[in-house]
C-alpha positions as a printed Julia matrix, in Angstrom:
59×3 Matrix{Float64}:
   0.0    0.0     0.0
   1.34   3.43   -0.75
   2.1    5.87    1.51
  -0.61   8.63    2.31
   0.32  12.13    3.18
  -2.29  14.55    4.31
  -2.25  17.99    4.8
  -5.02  19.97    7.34
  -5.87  23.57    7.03
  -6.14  25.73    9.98
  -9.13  25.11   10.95
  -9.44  21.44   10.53
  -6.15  21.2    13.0
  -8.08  23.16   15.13
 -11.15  20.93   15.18
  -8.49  18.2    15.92
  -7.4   19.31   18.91
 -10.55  20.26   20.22
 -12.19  16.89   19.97
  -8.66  15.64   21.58
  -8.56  18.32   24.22
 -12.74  17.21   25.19
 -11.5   13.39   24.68
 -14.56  13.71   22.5
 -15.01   9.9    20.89
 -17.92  10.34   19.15
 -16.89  13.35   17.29
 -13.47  11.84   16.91
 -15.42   8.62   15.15
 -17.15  11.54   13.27
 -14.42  13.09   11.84
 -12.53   9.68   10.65
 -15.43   8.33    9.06
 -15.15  11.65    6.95
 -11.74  11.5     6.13
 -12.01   7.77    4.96
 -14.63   9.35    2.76
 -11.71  11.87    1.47
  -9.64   8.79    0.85
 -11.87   7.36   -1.17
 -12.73   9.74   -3.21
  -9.22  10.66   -4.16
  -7.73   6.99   -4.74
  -5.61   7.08   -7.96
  -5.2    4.29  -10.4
  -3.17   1.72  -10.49
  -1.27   3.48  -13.69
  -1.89   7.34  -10.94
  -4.62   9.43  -10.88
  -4.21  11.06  -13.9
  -4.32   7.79  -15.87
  -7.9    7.18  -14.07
  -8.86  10.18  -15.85
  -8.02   9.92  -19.25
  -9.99   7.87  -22.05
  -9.82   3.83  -21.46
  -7.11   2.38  -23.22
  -4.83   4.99  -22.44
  -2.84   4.75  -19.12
């Protein structure tokens, strides 16, 4: 499996530590169940993501 690297803005850090800070573990839950949803909406292809977008045949 490839490695992932993810970036948070600001605010998203900030939500972060504030569900660690309340040792909040539903909105923890919450907030990985949405970032599996990023995930999966930005795997890439087998060939990368740029070959998922192009015509078949062709990457």
């Amino acid at each position: 499996m490839a490695d992932k690297h993810i970036a948070f803005s600001d605010q998203e850090q900030q939500k972060i530590e504030g569900i660690v800070i309340d040792k909040d573990g539903e909105a923890a839950l919450r907030y990985l169940s949405d970032l599996i949803g990023q995930f999966k909406a930005h795997a890439g292809h087998a060939c990368g993501p740029k070959a998922a977008e192009g015509a078949p045949g062709h990457g």
